[in-house]
C-alpha positions in Angstrom: 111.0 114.9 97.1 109.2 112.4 94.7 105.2 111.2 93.9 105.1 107.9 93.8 102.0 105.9 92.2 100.9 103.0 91.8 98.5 99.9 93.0 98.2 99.5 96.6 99.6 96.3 98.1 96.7 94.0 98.5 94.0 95.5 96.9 93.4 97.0 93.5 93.3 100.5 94.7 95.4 103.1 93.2 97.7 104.9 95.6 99.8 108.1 95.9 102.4 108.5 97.8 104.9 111.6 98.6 108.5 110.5 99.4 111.3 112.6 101.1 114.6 111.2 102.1 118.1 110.1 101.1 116.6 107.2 99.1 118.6 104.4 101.1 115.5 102.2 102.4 113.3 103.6 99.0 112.9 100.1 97.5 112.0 98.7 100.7 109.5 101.4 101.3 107.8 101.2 97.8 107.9 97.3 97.8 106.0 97.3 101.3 103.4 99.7 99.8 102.7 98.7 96.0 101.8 95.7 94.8 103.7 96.2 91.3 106.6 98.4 90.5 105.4 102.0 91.1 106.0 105.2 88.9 108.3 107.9 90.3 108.3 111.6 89.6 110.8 114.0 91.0 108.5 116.8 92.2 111.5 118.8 93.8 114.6 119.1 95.6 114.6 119.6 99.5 116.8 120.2 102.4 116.3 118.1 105.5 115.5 122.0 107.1 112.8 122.3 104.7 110.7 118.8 104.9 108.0 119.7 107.7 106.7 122.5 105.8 107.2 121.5 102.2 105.0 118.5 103.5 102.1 120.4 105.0 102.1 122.1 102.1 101.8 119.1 99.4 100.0 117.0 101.8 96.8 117.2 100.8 98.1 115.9 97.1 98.5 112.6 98.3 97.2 109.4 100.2 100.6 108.9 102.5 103.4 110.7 102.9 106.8 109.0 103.5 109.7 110.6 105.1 113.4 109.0 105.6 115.3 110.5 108.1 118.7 109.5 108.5 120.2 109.6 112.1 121.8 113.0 111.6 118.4 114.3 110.1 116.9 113.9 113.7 118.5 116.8 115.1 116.8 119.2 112.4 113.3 119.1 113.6 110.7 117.1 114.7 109.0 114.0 113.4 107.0 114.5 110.1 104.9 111.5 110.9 102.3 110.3 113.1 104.3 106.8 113.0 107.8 106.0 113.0 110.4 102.8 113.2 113.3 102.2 112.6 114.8 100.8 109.1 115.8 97.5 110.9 115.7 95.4 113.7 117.2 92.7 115.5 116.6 89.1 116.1 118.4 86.3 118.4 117.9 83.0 120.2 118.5 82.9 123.8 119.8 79.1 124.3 119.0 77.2 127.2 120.6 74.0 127.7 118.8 70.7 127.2 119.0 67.8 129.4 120.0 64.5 127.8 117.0 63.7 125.5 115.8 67.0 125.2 115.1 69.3 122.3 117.4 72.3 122.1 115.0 74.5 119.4 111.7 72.4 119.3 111.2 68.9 118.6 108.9 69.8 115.5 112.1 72.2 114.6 114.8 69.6 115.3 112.8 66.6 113.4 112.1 68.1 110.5 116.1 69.5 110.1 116.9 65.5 111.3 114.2 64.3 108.0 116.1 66.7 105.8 119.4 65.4 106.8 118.7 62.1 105.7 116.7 63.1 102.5 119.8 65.6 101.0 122.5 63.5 102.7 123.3 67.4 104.3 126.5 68.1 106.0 128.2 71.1 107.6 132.0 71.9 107.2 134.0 75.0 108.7 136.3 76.5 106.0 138.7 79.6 106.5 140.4 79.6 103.3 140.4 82.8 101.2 139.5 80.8 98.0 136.4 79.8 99.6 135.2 83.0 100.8 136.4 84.7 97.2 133.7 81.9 95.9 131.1 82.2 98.6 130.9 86.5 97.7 131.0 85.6 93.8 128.7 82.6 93.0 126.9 82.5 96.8 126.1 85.5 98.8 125.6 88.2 95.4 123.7 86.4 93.3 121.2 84.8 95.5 120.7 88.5 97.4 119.8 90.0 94.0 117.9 87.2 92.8 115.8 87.1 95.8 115.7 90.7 96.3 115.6 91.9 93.2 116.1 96.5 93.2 115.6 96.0 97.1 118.9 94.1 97.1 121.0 95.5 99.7 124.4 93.9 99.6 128.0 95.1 100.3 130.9 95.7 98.1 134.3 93.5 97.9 136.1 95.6 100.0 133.8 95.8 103.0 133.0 92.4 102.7 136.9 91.2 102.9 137.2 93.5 106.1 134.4 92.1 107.9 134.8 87.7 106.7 138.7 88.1 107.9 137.7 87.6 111.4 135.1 84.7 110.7 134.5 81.5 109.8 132.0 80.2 106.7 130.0 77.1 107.9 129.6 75.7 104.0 126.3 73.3 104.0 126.9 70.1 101.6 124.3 68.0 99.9 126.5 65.0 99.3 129.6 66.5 97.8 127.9 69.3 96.5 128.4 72.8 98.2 125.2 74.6 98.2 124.6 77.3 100.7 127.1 79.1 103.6 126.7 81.8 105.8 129.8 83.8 107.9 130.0 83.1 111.6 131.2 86.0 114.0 132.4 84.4 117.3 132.0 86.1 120.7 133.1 85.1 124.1 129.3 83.9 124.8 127.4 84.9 121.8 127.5 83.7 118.1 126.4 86.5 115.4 125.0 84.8 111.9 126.3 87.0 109.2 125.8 86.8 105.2 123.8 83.7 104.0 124.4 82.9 100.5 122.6 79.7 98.6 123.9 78.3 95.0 120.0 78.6 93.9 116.5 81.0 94.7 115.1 79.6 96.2 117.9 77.7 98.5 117.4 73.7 98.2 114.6 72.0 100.4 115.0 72.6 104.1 118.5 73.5 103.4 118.3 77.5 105.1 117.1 75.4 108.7 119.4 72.8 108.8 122.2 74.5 108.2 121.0 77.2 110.8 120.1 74.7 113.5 123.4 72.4 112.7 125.0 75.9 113.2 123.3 76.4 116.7 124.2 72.7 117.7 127.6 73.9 117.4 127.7 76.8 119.0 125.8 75.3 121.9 128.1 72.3 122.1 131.0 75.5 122.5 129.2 76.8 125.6 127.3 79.7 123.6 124.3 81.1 125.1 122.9 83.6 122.5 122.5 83.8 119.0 122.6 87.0 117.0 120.4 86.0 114.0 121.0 89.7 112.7 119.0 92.4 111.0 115.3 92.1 109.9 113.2 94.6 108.3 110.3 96.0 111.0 107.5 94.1 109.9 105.8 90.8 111.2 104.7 90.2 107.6 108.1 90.4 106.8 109.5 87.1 105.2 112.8 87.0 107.0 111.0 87.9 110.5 108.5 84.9 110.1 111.3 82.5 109.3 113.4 83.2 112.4 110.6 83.1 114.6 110.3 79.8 113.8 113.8 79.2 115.9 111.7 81.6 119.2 114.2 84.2 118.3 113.2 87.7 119.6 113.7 91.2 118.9 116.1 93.4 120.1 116.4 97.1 119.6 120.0 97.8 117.6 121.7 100.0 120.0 123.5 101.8 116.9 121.9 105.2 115.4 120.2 104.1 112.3 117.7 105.7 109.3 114.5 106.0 110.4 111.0 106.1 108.5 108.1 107.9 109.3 104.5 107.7 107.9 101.6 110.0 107.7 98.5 109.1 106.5 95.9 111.5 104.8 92.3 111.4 104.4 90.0 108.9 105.0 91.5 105.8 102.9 90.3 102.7 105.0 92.4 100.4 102.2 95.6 102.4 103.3 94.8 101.9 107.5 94.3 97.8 106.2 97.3 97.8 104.5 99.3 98.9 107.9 97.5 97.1 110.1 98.5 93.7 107.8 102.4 94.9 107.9 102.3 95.2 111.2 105.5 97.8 111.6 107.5 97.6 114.6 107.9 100.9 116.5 110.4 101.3 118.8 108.8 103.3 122.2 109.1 104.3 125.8 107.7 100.8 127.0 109.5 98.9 123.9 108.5 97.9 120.2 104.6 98.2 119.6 103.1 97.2 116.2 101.5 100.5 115.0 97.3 100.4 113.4 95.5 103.2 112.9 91.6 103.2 114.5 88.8 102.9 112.0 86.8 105.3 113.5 86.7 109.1 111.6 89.6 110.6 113.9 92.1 107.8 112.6 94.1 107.9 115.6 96.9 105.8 116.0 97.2 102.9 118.3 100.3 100.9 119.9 99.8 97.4 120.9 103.3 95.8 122.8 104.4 93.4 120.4 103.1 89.7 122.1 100.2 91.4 123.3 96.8 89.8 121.0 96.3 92.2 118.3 92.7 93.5 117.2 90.9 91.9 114.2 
């Protein structure tokens, strides 16, 4: 278990937290919470058995407390938290064909990718050689993960990735002659699955991250594909990566796979803290499907579930 302190996200409060987990979604925990790099103490070791009480008895030490259970953790007890969602969570584009003349993403969508066509001279080509994918995992995909991610970088090793790119295709996005950004393709019968993006620079040239997504869609569309697997997203409508494939009216799914989950418990009457969650608007998977997760502001701070698409309150 560790303290973690530091300035709360969005304000200049100060914050502590309690953590308990395997420490595989940590950064992305303490990025969503503090505002700067936070301080960690190691207040002691504990057994997935042992979390429910060693919580109620430190609770009162801390602002939040923060439990990561992963799937095989679930079967030890019950949740620690009064919320709880899953470490990611899917995103894809249901295509419907368009008429002659008609827009297959959105005509704002499709204009601007035509405007930066013409600006960057941008063009798509298919490559599956092993020289290009050896260069696409070495001066792509790597450096742009951990440049944009920085210690929340999650990113695979050679092996994994070789076992996973031998089965599809790199769509490599040109500015002229210049190869500057790719991404893996996974063909399915009816679906295509966008896997590892990788850009030459952070962040990727003008426009570049939508055209070659759309140009990427075209194709698949022009193949008789009807659904686009836009991949993993962190649970979070403030979430940078959610907001940008929104833009192409993907929508979530719920991964069918067991995965981590995280669980949150707020403490005492910290109105800063119940802002701070209702502006990262989790996504919590439910009975009637994913709800966005706000705690009331009244003195029993119970939580509320709103259906994602539903208005949220102010």
């Amino acid at each position: 278990m560790f303290e973690l302190t530091g300035t709360l996200r969005g304000s200049s409060e100060p914050v502590t937290a309690l953590y308990a987990g395997n420490g595989s979604n940590l950064e992305f925990i303490a990025a969503s919470l503090f505002a700067t790099p936070c301080s960690q103490r190691k207040v002691r070791d504990i057994s997935p058995l042992r979390i429910p009480s060693a919580l109620s008895q430190a609770q009162l030490s801390a602002d939040i407390v923060i439990v990561e259970r992963p799937p095989a953790w679930a079967l030890l007890g019950a949740s620690c938290g009064d919320i709880s969602f899953p470490a990611w969570i899917g995103q894809e584009v249901q295509l419907d064909r368009a008429a002659p003349g008609q827009w297959l993403l959105g005509r704002h969508l499709e204009r601007e990718v035509q405007r930066q066509i013409r600006r960057h001279d941008y063009r798509l080509s298919i490559s599956d050689t092993p020289a290009d994918r050896t260069v696409f995992f070495d001066e792509f995909y790597r450096p742009y993960i951990h440049s944009r991610h920085g210690n929340a970088a999650v990113t695979v090793d050679r092996k994994r990735f070789d076992s996973v790119v031998a089965t599809a295709s790199l769509a490599r996005l040109f500015a002229g002659d210049t190869w500057i950004a790719g991404m893996f393709l996974q063909w399915r019968p009816h679906s295509l699955r966008f896997g590892w993006f990788g850009s030459r620079q952070n962040p990727p040239t003008p426009g570049a991250s939508e055209v070659l997504d759309v140009l990427c869609i075209r194709m698949a569309a022009e193949r008789g594909v009807d659904r686009i697997d836009l991949g993993h997203s962190r649970p979070s409508l403030a979430d940078g990566v959610v907001r940008y494939k929104k833009k192409f009216g993907a929508r979530f799914v719920i991964p069918r796979y067991p995965q981590t989950r995280i669980e949150l418990q707020l403490q005492g009457q910290r109105p800063a803290l119940r802002q701070w969650l209702a502006e990262r608007q989790f996504l919590c998977d439910r009975d009637n499907g994913l709800c966005i997760a706000t705690y009331s502001s009244d003195a029993r701070a119970q939580v509320t579930f709103t259906p994602v698409g539903e208005p949220q309150a102010a």
